[in-house]
py3Dmol code that shows the C-alpha trace and the ligand (Angstrom):
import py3Dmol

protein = """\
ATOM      1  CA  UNK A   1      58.186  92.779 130.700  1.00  0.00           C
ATOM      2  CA  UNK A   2      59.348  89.593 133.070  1.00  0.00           C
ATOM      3  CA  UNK A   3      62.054  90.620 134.831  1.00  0.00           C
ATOM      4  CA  UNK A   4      63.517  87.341 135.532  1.00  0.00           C
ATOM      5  CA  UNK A   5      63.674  86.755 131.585  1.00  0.00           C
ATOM      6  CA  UNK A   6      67.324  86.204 130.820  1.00  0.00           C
ATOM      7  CA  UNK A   7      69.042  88.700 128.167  1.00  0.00           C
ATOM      8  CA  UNK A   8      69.946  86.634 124.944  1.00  0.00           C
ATOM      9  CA  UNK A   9      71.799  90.031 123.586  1.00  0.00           C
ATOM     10  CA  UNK A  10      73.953  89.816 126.352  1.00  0.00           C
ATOM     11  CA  UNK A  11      77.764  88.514 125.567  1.00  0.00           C
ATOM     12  CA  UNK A  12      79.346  85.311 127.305  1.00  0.00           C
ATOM     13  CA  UNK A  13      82.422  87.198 129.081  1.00  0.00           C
ATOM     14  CA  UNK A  14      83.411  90.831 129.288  1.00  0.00           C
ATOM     15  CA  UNK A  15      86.841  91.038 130.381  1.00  0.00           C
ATOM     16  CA  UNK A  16      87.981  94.620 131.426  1.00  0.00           C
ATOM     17  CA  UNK A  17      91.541  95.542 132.347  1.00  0.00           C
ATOM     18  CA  UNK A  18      91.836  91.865 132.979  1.00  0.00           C
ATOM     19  CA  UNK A  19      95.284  91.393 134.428  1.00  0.00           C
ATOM     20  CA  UNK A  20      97.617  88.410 135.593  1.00  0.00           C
ATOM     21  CA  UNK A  21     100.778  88.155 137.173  1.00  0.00           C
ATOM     22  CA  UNK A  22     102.489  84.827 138.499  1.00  0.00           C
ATOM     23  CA  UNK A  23     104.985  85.261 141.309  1.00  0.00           C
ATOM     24  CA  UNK A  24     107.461  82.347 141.769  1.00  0.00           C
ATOM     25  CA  UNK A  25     109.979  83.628 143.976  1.00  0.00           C
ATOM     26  CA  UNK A  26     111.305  87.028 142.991  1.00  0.00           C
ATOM     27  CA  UNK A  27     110.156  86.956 140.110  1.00  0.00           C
ATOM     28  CA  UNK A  28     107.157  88.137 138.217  1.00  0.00           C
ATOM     29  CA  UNK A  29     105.598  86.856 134.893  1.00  0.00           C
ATOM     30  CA  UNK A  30     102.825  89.403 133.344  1.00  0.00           C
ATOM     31  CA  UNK A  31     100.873  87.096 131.585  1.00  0.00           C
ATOM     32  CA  UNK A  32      97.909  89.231 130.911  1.00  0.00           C
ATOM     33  CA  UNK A  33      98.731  93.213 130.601  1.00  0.00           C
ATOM     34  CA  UNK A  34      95.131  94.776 130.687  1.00  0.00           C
ATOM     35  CA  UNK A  35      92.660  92.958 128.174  1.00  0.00           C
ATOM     36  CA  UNK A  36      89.376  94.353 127.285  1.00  0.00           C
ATOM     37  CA  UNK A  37      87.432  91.521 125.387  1.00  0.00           C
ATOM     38  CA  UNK A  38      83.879  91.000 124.392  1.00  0.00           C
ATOM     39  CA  UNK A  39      83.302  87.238 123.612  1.00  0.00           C
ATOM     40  CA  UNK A  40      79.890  87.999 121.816  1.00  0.00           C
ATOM     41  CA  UNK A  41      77.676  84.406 122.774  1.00  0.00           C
ATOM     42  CA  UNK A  42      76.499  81.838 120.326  1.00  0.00           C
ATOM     43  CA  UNK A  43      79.845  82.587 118.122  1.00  0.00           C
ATOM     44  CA  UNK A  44      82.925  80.167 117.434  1.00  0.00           C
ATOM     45  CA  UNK A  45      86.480  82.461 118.411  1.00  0.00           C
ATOM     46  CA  UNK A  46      89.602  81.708 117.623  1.00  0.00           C
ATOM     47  CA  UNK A  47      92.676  83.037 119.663  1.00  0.00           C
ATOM     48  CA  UNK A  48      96.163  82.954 117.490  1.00  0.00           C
ATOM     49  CA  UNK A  49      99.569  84.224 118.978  1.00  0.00           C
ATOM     50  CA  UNK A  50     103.246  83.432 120.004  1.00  0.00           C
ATOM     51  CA  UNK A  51     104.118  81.062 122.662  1.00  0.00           C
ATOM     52  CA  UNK A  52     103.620  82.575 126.083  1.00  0.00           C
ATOM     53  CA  UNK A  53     101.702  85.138 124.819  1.00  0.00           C
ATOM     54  CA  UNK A  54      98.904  84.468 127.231  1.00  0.00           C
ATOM     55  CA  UNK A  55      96.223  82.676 125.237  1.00  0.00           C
ATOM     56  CA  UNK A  56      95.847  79.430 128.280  1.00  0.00           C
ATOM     57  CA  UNK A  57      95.857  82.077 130.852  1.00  0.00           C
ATOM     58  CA  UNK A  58      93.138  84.110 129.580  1.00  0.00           C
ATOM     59  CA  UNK A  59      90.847  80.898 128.480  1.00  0.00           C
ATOM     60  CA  UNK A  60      91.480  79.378 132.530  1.00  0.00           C
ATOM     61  CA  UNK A  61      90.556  83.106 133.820  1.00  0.00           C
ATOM     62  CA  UNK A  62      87.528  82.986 131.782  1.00  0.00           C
ATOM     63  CA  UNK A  63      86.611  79.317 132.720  1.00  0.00           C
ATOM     64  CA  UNK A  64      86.943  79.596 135.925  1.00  0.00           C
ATOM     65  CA  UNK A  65      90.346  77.404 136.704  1.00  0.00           C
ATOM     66  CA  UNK A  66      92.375  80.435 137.835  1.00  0.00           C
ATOM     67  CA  UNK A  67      91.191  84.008 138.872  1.00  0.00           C
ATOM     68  CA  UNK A  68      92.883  87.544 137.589  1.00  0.00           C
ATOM     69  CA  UNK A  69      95.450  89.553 139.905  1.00  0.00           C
ATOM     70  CA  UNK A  70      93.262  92.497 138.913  1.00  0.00           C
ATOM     71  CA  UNK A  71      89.960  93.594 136.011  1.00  0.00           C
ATOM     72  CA  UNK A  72      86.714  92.977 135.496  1.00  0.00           C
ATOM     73  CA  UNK A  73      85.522  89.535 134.170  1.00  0.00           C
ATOM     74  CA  UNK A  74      81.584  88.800 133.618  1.00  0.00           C
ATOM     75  CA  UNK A  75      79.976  85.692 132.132  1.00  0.00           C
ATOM     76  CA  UNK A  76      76.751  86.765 131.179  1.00  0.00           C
ATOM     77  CA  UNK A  77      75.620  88.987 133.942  1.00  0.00           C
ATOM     78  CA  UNK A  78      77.483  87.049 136.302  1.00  0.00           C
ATOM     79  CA  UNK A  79      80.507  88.950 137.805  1.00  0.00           C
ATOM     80  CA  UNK A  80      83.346  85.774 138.492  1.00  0.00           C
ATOM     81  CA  UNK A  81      85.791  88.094 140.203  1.00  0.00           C
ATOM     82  CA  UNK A  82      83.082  88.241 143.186  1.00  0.00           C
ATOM     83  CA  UNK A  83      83.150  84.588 143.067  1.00  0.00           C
ATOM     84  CA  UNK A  84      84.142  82.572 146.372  1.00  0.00           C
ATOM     85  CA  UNK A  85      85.388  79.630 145.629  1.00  0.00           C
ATOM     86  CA  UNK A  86      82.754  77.592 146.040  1.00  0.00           C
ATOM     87  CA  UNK A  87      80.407  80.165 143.761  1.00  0.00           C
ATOM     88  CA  UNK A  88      83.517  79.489 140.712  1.00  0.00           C
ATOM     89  CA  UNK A  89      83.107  75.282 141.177  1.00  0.00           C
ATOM     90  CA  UNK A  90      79.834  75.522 140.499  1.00  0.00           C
ATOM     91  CA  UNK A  91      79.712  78.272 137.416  1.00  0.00           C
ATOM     92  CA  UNK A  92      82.341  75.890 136.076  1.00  0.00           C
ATOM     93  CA  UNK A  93      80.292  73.048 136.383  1.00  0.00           C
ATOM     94  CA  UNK A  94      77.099  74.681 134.979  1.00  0.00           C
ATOM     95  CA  UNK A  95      78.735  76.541 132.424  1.00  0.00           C
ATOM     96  CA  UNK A  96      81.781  75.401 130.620  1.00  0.00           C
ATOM     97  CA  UNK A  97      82.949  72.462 128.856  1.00  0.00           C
ATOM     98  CA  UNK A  98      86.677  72.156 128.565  1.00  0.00           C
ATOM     99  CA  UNK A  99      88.740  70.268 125.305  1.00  0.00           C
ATOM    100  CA  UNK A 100      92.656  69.814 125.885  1.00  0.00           C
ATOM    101  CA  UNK A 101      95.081  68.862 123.820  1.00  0.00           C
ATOM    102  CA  UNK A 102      95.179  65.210 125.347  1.00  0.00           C
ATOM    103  CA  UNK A 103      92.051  63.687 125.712  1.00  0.00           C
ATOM    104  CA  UNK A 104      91.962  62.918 129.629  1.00  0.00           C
ATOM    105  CA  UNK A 105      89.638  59.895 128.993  1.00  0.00           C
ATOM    106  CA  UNK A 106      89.703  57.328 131.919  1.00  0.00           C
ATOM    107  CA  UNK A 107      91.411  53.904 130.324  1.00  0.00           C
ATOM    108  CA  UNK A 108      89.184  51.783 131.914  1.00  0.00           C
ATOM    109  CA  UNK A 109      85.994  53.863 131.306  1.00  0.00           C
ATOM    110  CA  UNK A 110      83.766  52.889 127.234  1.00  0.00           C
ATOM    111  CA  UNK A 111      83.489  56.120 125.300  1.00  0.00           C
ATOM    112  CA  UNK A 112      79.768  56.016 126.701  1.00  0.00           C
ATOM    113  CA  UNK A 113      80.775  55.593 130.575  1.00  0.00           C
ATOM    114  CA  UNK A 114      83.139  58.396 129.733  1.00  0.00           C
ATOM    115  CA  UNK A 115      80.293  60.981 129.112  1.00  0.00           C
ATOM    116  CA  UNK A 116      78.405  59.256 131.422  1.00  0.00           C
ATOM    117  CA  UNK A 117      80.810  60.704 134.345  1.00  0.00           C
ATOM    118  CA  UNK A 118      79.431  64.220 132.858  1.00  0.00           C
ATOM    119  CA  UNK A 119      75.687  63.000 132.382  1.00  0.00           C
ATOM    120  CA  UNK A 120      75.679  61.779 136.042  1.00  0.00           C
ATOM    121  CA  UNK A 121      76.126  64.943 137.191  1.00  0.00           C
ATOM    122  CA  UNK A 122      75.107  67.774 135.164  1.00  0.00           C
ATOM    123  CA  UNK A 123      71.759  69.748 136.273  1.00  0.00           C
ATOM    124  CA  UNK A 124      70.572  69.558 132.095  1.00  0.00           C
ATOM    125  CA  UNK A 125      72.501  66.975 130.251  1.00  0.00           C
ATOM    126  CA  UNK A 126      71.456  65.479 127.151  1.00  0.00           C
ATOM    127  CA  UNK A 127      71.457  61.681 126.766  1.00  0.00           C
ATOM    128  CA  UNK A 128      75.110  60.367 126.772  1.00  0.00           C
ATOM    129  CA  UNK A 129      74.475  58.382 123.483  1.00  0.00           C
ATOM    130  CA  UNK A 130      73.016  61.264 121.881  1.00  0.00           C
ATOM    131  CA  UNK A 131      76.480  62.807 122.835  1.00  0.00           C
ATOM    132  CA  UNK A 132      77.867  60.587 121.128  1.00  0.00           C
ATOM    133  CA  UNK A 133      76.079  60.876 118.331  1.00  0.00           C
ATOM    134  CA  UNK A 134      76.576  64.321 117.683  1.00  0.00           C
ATOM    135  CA  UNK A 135      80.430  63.225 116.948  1.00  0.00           C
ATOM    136  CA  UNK A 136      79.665  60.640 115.040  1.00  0.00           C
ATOM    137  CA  UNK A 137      80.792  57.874 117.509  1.00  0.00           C
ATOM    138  CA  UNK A 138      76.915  56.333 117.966  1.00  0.00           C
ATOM    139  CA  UNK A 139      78.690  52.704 116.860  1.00  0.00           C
ATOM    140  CA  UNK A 140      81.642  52.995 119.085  1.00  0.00           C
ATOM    141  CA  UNK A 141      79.956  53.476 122.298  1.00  0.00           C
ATOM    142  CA  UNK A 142      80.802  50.709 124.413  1.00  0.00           C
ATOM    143  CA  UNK A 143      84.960  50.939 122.515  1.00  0.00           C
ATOM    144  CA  UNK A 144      87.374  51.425 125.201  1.00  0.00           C
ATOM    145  CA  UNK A 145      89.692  54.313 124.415  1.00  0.00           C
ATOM    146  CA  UNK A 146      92.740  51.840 123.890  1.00  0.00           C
ATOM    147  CA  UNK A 147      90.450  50.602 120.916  1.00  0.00           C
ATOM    148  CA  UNK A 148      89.913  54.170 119.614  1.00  0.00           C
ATOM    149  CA  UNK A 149      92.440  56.423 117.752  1.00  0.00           C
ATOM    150  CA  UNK A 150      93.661  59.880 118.671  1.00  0.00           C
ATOM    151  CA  UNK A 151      90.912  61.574 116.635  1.00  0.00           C
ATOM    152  CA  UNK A 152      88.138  59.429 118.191  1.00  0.00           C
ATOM    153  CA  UNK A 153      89.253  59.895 121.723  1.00  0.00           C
ATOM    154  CA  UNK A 154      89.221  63.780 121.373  1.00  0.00           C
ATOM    155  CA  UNK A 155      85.748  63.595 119.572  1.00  0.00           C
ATOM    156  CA  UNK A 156      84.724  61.345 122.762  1.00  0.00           C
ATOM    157  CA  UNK A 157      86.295  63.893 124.752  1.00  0.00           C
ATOM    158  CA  UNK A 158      84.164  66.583 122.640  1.00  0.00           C
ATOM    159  CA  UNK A 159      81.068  64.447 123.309  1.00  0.00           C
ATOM    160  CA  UNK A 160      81.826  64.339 127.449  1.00  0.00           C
ATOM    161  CA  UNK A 161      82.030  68.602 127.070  1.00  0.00           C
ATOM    162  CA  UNK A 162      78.836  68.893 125.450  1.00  0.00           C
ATOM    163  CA  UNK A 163      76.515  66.440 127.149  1.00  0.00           C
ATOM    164  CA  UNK A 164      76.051  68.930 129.965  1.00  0.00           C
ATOM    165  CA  UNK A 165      74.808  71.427 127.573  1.00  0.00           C
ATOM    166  CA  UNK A 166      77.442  74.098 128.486  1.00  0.00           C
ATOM    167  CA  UNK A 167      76.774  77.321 127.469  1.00  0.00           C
ATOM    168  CA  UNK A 168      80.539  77.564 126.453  1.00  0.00           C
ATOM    169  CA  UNK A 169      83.376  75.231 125.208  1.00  0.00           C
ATOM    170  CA  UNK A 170      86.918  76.446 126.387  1.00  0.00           C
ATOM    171  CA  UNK A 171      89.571  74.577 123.981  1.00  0.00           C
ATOM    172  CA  UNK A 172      93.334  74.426 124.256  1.00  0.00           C
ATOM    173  CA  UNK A 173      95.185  73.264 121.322  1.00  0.00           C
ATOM    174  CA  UNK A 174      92.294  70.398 121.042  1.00  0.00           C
ATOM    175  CA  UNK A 175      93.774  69.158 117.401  1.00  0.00           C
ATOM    176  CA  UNK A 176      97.433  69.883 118.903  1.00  0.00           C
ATOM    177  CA  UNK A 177      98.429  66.121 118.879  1.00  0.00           C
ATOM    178  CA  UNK A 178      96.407  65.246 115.746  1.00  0.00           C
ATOM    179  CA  UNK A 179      97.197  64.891 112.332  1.00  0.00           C
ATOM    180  CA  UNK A 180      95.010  66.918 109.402  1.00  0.00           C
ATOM    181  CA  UNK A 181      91.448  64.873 108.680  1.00  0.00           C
ATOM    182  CA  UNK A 182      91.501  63.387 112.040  1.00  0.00           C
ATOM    183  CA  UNK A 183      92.019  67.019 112.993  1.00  0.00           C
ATOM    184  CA  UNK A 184      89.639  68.223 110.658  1.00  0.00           C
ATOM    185  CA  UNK A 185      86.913  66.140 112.261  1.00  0.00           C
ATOM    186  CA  UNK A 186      87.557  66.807 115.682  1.00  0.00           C
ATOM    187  CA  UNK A 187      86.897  70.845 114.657  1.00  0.00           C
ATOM    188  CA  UNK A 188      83.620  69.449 112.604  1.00  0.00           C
ATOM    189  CA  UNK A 189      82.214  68.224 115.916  1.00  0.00           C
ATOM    190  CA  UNK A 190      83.090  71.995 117.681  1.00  0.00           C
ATOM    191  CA  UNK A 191      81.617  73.259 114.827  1.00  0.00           C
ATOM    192  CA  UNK A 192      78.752  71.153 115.172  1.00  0.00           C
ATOM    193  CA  UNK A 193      77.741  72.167 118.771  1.00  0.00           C
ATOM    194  CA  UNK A 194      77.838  75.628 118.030  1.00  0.00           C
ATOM    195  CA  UNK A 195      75.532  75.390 115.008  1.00  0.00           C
ATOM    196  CA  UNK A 196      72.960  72.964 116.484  1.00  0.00           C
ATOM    197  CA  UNK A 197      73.507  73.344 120.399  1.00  0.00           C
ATOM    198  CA  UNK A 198      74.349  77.516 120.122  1.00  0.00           C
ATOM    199  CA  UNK A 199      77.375  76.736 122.447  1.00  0.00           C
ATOM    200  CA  UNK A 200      79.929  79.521 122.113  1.00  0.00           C
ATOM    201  CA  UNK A 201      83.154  78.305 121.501  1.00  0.00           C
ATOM    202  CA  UNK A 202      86.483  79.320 121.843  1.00  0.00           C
ATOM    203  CA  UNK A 203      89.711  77.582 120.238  1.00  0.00           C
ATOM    204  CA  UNK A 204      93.318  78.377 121.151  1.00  0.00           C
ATOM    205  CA  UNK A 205      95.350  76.978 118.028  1.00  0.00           C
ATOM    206  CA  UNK A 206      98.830  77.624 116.794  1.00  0.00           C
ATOM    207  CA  UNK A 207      97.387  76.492 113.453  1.00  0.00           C
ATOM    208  CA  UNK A 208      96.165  79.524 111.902  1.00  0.00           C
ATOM    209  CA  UNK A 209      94.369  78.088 108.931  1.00  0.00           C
ATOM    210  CA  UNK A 210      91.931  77.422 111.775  1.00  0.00           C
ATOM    211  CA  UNK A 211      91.465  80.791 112.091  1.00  0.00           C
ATOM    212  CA  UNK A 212      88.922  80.712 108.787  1.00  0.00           C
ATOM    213  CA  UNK A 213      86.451  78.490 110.707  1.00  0.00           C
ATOM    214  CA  UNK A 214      86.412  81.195 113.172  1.00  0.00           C
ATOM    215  CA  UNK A 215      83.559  84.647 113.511  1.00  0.00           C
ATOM    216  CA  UNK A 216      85.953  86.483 115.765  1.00  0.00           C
ATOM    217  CA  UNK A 217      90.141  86.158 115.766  1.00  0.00           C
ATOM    218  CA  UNK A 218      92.091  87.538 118.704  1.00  0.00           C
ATOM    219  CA  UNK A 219      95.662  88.004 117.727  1.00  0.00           C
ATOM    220  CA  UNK A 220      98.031  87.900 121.477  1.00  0.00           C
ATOM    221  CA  UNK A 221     101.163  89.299 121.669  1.00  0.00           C
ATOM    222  CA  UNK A 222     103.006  89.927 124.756  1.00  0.00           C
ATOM    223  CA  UNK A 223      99.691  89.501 127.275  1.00  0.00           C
ATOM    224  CA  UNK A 224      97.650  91.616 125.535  1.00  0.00           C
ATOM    225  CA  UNK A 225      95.676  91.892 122.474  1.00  0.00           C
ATOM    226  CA  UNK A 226      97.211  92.873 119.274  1.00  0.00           C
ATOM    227  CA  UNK A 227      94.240  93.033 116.856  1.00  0.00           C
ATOM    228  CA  UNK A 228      91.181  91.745 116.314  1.00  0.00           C
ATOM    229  CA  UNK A 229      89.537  90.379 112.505  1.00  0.00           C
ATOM    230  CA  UNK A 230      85.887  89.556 112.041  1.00  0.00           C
ATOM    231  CA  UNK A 231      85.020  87.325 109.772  1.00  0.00           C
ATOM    232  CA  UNK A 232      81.475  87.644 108.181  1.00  0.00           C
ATOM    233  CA  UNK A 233      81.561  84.818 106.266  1.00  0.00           C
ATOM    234  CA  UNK A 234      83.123  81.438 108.335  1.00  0.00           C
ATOM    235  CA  UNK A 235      84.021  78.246 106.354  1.00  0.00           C
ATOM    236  CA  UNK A 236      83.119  74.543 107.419  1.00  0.00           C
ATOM    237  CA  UNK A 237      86.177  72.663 108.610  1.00  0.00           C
ATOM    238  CA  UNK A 238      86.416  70.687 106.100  1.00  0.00           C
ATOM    239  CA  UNK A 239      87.552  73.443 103.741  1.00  0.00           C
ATOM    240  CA  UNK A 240      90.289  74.881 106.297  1.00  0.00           C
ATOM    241  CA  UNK A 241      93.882  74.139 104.834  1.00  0.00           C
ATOM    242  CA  UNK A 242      96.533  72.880 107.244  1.00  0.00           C
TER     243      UNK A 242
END
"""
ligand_1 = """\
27
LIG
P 100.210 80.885 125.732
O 98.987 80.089 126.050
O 99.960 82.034 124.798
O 101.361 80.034 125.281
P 100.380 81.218 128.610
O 99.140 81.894 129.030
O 100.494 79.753 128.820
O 100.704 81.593 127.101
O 101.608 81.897 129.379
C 101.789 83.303 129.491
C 103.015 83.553 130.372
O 102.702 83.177 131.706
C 104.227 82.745 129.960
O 105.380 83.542 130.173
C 104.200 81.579 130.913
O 105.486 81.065 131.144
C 103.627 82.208 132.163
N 102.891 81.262 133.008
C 101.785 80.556 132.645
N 101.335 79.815 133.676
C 102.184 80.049 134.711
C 102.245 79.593 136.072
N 101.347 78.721 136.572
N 103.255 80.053 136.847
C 104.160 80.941 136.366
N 104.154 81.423 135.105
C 103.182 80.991 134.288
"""
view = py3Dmol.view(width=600, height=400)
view.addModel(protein, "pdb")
view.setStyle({"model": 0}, {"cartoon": {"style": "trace"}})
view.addModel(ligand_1, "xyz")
view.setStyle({"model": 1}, {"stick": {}})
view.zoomTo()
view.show()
């Protein structure tokens, strides 16, 4: 057996007794109480829960934006607590795509230069108008985003997170500011890259129709997790009800 062959049956994080705690003064804020998590790769998760229940916390921990106070946190067989800095830039860059709620999209960038700031970069990217493509936007390529609605911007935003080929999409609220069938599309697109690209994805939503698009729910409460539902049998989008 090659012993540099990489493990496809391994998961994309294991988080163990993952733990957060902001200090601001005197005061402490446990964000994350002890999670244990397996995010299994090549599925699409959805994370549901209250307000300040630690959902953004645990998806910038796991991305690479912000490190635990204590736990264990692996992507793949990669352990990101050992990380220096320097080691967490560039897993970030290799690895993750991240979808806000607002699009981030430079004003005086086209949709295609927008990717292209990805493309230009990225050790494996796929071509940017191929990006573009996969959400649909092949014809609006060379639109500024002042000339694209609030659905096409996040689906240009989609496009610049995939076109490195991450092996995960980290999302936060990424239909927040968008009404139902522009919404709708924008999760079409997520849905998309996970189907044809295998990109694991995970969705933090306070919409929890969502949730049925979903192979794995993680309910929050309180910084921890609550309860966990698999669902064997996901729907497309287009059939979740808002
Ligand atoms: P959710 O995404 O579920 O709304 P968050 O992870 O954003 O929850 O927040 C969890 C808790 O951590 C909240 O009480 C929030 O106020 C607090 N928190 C988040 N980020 C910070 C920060 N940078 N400094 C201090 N407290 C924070």
């Amino acid at each position: 057996m090659n012993a540099e062959a990489p493990d496809r049956t391994l998961p994309a994080f294991r988080c163990s007794g993952l733990a957060k705690i902001y200090r601001t003064g005197e005061t402490e804020v446990h964000a994350l109480r002890g999670v244990d998590l397996i995010i299994p790769a090549g599925e699409i998760l959805v994370l549901l829960g209250p307000s300040g229940s630690g959902k953004s916390t645990l998806l910038n921990i796991i991305g690479g934006l912000d490190r635990p106070t204590s736990g264990g946190l692996f992507y793949r067989d990669l352990d990101l607590v050992a990380m220096d800095d320097a080691e967490l830039t560039r897993f970030r860059r290799a690895n993750v795509g991240f979808i806000f709620q607002f699009y981030n999209l430079i004003p005086s960038l086209t949709a295609e230069e927008n990717v292209r700031l990805v493309t230009d970069i990225a050790e494996h990217p796929m071509d940017a108008a191929d990006s573009l493509s996969l959400v649909g936007l092949a014809d609006r390529r060379d639109h500024y985003p002042s000339q694209l609605s609030g659905g096409e911007q996040q689906r240009v935003a989609v496009a610049r997170a995939i076109a490195k080929q991450p092996g995960v999409l980290l999302c936060d609220e990424p239909t927040g500011a968008l009404d139902s069938s522009t919404g709708t599309r924008v999760l079409e697109t997520l849905a998309n890259a996970n189907r044809t690209l295998g990109t694991t994805v995970v969705i933090i939503t306070h919409n929890v129709g969502i949730a049925a698009m979903a192979h794995r729910v993680f309910h929050f409460l309180d910084g921890r997790i609550a309860r966990i539902e698999v669902n064997d049998r996901p729907i497309d989008p287009s059939g979740i009800s808002w």
